[in-house]
C-alpha positions as CSV (number, residue, x, y, z in Angstrom):
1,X,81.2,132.8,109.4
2,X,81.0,132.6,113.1
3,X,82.9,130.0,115.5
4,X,80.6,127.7,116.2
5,X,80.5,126.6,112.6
6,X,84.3,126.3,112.3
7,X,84.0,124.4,116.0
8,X,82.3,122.0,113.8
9,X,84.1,122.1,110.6
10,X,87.4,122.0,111.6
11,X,87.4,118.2,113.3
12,X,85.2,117.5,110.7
13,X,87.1,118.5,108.2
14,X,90.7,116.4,109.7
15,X,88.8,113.6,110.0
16,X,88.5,113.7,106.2
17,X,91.9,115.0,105.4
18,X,92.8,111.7,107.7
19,X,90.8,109.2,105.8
20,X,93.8,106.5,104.3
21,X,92.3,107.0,100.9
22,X,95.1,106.7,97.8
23,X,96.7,110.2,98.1
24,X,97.8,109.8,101.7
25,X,98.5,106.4,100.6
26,X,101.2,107.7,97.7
27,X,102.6,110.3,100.7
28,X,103.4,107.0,102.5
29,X,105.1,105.0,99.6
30,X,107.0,108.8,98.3
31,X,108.2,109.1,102.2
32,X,109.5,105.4,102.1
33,X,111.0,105.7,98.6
34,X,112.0,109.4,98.2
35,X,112.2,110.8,101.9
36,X,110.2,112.9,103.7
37,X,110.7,116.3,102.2
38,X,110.1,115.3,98.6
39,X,107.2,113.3,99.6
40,X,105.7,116.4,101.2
41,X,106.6,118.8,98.4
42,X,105.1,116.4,96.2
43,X,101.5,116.6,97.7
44,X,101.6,120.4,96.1
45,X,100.1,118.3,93.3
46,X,97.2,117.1,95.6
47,X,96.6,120.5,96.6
48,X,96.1,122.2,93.5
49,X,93.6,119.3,92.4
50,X,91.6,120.1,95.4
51,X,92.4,123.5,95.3
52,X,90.1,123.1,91.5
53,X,87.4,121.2,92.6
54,X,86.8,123.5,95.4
55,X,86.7,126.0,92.6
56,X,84.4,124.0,90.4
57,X,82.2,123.5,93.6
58,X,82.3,127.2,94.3
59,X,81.0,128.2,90.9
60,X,78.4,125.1,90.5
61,X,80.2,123.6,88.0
62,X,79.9,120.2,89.4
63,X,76.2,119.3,89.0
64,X,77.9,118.2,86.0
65,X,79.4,115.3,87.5
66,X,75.8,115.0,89.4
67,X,73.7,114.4,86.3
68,X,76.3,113.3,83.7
69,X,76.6,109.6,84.3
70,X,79.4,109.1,81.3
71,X,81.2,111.5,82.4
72,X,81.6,110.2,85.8
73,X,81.9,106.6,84.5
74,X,85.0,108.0,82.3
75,X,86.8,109.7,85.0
76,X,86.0,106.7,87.3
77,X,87.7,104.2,84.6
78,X,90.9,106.6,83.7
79,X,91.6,107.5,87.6
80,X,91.6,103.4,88.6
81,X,93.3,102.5,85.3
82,X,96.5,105.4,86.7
83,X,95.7,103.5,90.0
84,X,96.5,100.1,89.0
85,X,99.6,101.2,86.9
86,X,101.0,103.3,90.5
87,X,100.5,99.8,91.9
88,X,102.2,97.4,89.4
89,X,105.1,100.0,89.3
90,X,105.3,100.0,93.4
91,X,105.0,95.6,92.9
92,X,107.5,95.3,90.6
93,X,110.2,98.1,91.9
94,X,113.6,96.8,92.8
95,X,114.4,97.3,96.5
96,X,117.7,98.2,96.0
97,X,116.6,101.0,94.0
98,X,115.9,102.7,96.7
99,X,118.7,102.3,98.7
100,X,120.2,105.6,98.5
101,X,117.7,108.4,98.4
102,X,119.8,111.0,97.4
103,X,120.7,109.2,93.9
104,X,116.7,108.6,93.6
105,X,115.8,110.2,90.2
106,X,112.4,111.1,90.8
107,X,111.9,114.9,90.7
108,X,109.3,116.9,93.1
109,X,108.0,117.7,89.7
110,X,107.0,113.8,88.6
111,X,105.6,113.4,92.4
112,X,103.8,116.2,92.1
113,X,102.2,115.6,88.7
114,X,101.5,111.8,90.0
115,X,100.0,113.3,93.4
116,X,97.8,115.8,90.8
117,X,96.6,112.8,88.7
118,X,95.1,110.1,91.3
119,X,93.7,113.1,92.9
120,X,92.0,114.6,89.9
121,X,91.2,111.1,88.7
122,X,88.6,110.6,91.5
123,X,85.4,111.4,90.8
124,X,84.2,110.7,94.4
125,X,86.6,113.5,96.0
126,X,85.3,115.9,93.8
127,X,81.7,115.5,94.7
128,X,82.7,115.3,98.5
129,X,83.2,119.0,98.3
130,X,79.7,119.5,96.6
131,X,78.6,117.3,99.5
132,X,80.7,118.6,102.3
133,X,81.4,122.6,101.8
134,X,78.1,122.9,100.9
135,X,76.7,122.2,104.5
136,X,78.8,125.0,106.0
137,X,77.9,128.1,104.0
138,X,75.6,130.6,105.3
139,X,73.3,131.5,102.1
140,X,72.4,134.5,103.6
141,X,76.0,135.8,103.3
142,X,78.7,136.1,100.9
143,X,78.6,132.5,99.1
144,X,81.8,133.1,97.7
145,X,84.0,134.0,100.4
146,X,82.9,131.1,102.6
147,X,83.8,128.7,100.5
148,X,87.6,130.4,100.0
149,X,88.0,130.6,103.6
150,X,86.3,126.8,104.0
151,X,88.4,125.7,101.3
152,X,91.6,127.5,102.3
153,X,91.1,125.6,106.3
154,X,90.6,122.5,103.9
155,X,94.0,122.8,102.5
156,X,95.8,123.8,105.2
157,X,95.0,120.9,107.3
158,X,95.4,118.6,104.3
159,X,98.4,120.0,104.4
160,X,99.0,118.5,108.2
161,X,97.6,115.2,106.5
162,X,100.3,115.3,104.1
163,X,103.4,115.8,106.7
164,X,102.1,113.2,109.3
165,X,101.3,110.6,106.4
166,X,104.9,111.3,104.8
167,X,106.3,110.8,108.8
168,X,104.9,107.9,108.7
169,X,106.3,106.9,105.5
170,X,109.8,107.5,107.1
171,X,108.9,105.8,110.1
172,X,108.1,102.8,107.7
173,X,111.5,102.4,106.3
174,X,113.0,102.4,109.2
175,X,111.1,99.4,110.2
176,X,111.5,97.7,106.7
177,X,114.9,98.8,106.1
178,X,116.2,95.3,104.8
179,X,115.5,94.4,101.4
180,X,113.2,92.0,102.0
181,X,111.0,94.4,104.1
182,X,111.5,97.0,101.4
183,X,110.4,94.5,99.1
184,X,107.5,93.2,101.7
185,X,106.3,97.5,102.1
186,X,106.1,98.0,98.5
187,X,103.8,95.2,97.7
188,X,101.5,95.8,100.6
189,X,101.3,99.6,99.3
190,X,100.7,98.4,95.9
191,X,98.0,96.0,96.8
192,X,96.5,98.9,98.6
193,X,96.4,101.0,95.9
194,X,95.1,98.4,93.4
195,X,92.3,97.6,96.1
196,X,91.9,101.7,96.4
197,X,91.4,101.2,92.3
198,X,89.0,98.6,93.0
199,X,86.8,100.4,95.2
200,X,87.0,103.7,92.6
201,X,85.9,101.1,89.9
202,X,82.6,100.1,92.0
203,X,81.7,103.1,93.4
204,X,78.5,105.0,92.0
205,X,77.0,108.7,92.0
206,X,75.2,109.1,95.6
């Protein structure tokens, strides 16, 4: 794989890793709720859904998703149903719940496993990388290994996406450290993930 091609993937690829979707979204709330390292150790869930459907892209496994329209329908429905639950647990949460973080009883496990499921439950991010690797690979070399090296740079600097959403997050509850701007963070999270949900439930195979 020579440089130009990574010149062109790499900013390409942040941009994407950047995009405000639900994932970074939950890094935000996490950071705000749980602090910033369990927010970040949390998005090890992310990565291991992505680090799958890079897999599944890898081996062609996703022309599936292509040409099955129940099956994207169902995974569609079940990731903006999880969606819409993440926000009416955000809207109703006490703020002084998460007063101390350190008595917080959320484990990196549960954030990780939540992180895992919105990911996985979106239909759309797994066709990105049918969409997106796919323009990067040199047919005339080793298919394989280009997509583990495209997909390892994708994780790493979703990775960097993670830590600066999950600053951010901390950030945030310093500015809404009251429990009325707790209160006020929460819901505007919640309303993002429901409209996050909303989008998911309209979107359609390209």
């Amino acid at each position: 794989m020579d440089i130009s091609t990574l010149a062109v993937f790499i900013p390409a690829c942040f941009a994407l890793n950047m995009a405000p979707g639900p994932n970074n979204l939950l890094s935000i709330s996490n950071a705000t709720r749980y602090g910033f390292v369990r927010a970040c150790m949390g998005g090890a869930g992310r990565l291991l859904a992505f680090a799958i459907m890079i897999a599944l892209a890898a081996v062609g496994l996703t022309a599936v998703l292509h040409t099955s329209e129940w099956l994207f329908h169902v995974i569609k429905i079940v990731g903006a149903a999880y969606l819409f639950y993440l926000a009416v647990q955000l809207w109703r949460t006490h703020p002084q719940d998460q007063g101390d973080m350190n008595a917080v009883s959320a484990s990196m496990w549960s954030l990780a496993r939540q992180e895992f499921l919105v990911a996985i439950g979106n239909p759309k991010a797994i066709l990105l990388f049918t969409a997106f690797l796919p323009q990067f690979i040199d047919h005339a070399s080793a298919v394989t290994h280009q997509f583990a090296v495209l997909g390892a740079l994708f994780l790493a600097l979703e990775c960097i996406a993670i830590s600066l959403y999950g600053y951010m997050g901390v950030h945030a509850r310093r500015l809404f450290a009251r429990p009325s701007g707790k209160r006020l963070f929460n819901r505007i999270c919640a309303g993002l993930l429901a409209g996050a949900a909303s989008v998911l439930l309209l979107s359609r195979r390209a």
